[in-house]
N, C-alpha and C positions, 0 to 999 in steps of 0.2 A: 352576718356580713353587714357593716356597718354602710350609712347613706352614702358619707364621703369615697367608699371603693368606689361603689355602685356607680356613682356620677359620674368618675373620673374612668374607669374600665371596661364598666358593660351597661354602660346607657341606652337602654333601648331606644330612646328617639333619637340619639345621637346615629346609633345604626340604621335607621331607618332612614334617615336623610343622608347617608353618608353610602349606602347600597349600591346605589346605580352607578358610580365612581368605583369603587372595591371592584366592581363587575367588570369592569370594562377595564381597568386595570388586569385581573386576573386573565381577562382573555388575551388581552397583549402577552403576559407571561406565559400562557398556553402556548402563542405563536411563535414565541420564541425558544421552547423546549422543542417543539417542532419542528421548527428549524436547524435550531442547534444540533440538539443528541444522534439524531441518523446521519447528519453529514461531518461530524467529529467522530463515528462510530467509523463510518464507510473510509474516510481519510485515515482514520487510524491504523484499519486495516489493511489500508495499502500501504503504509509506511511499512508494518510489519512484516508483508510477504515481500517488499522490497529488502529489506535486510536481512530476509533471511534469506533471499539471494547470492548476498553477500558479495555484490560488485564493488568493486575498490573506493573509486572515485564518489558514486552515489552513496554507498554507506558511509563515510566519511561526514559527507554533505546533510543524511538524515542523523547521524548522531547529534550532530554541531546544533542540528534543528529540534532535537527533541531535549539536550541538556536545557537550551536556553529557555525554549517553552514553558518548561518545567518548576526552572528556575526563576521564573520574574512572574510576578505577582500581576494578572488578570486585571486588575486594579488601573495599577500603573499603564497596561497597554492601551486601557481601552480610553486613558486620559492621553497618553502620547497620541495616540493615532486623531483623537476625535478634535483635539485643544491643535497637533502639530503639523497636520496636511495642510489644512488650509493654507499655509506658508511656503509650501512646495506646489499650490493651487490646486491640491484634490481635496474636494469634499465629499463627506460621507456623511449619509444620515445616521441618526440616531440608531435606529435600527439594524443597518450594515454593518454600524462600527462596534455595535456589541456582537453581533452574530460571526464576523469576521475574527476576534479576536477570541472568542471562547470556543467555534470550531476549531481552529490553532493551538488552542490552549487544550482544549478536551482532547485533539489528536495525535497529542503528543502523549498523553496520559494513555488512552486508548491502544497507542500504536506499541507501547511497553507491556501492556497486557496482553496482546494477543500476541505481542513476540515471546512469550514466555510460553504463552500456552502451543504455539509453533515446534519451539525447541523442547516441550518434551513429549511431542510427539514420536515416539519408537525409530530409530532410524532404517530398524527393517520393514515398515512400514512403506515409507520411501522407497528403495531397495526393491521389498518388491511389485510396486506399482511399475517403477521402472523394468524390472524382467517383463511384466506382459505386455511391454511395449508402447506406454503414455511415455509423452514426454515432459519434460522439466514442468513447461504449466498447467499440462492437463494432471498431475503426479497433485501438484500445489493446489489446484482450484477444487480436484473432487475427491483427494484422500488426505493431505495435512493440513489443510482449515476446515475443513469440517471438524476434524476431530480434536485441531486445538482448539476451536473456537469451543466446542462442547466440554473442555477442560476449563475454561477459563470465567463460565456464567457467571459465577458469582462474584467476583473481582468486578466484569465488565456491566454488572447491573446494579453493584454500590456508586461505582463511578460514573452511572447515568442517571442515580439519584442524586450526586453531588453536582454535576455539570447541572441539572433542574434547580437546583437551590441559587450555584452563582448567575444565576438571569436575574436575581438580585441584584446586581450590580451596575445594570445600565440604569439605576436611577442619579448617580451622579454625572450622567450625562443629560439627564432629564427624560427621557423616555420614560413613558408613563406607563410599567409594568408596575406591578402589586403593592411592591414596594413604596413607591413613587406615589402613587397613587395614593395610597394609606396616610404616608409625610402631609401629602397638601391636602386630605380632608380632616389628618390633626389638627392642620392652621388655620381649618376655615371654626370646628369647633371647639380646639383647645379644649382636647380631652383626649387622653390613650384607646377609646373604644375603639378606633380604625384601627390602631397599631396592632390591637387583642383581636380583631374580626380577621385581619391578613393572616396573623400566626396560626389564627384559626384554619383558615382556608391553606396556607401549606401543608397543614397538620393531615389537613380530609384528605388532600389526593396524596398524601407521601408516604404517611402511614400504612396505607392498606400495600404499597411497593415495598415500602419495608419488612412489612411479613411475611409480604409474599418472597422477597428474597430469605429470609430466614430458613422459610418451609424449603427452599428451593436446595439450600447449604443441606441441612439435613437431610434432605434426599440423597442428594450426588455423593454425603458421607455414608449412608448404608449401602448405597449400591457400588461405591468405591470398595467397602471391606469385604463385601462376597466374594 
């Protein structure tokens, strides 16, 4: 490995000085998956057992809600809202306006996943919760989400490693998660070694979710084929 990588990638002094930022950085990103993924999880799954209610005017209202969601790029929303309130005179921190916009965006993703796993839940199922006499929401709250949501782990635990990754993105608002933070201790040492320590530190915590969801798939497929 030649001097010129070395300087430019994995500088040790460069990291050592550049630490206490990455860190602090990282724990803003912490607080933002924290915040995010439970209450784009919990929204999500009230989108879904709303439509699978299937009242006229509200389902209507949550489809319209979840095409669009879906459809516009995270990106974009979190520059409308943070660049375009102000001119309708709400402001929003940094923080809100990323947290607001990928709850929304994550819920709309969320709320398609557990609507799926909803509807294949057995309809006799249903059926006969309703003979021993629950009704509509005690039928939904303690025998068809339970067991769609138990259909649907793996789907809904890819999609909380991806909703973790895009907290990436309130760095172009400047909020100083990982990302953000890694950019402005490149420009104090003009070297990629932050950029390589961040990739590094998503790699720690994401990986080990990642196989744990692998191990998790494989499970639910031998205990599916028995």
């Amino acid at each position: 490995m030649s001097d010129e990588f070395v300087n430019a990638f994995l500088n040790m002094e460069t990291a050592v000085m550049v630490a206490p930022m990455l860190f602090d950085g990282f724990r803003m990103t912490v607080k933002l998956v924290l915040s995010i993924v439970p209450a784009a999880m919990a929204f999500g799954l009230l989108i879904a057992v709303l439509r699978d209610l299937k009242i006229p005017g509200l389902n209507f209202l949550l489809i319209v809600y979840v095409d669009l969601l879906r459809s516009f790029p995270p990106l974009v929303l979190i520059i409308y809202l943070y660049a375009g309130l102000p001119f309708m005179g709400i402001e929003l921190s940094e923080f809100g306006t990323v947290v607001i916009v990928l709850v929304a965006n994550g819920a709309a993703f969320f709320g398609e996943i557990f609507r799926a796993g909803l509807e294949a839940v057995p309809k006799g199922q249903r059926d006969a919760a309703r003979a021993t006499g629950l009704s509509t929401l005690y039928t939904m709250v303690f025998v068809v989400v339970p067991q769609g949501v138990r259909k649907v782990i793996p789907p809904v635990a890819s999609n909380m490693i991806e909703l973790s990754k895009v907290t990436s993105l309130g760095s172009v608002v400047a909020l100083p998660e990982l990302l953000r933070s890694a950019r402005m201790a490149q420009s104090i040492v003009y070297d990629a070694t932050p950029l390589v320590m961040a990739a590094a530190l998503y790699l720690l915590c994401l990986w080990p979710l990642v196989r744990l969801l692998s191990r998790l798939e494989q499970r639910l497929t031998v205990i599916a084929s028995r």
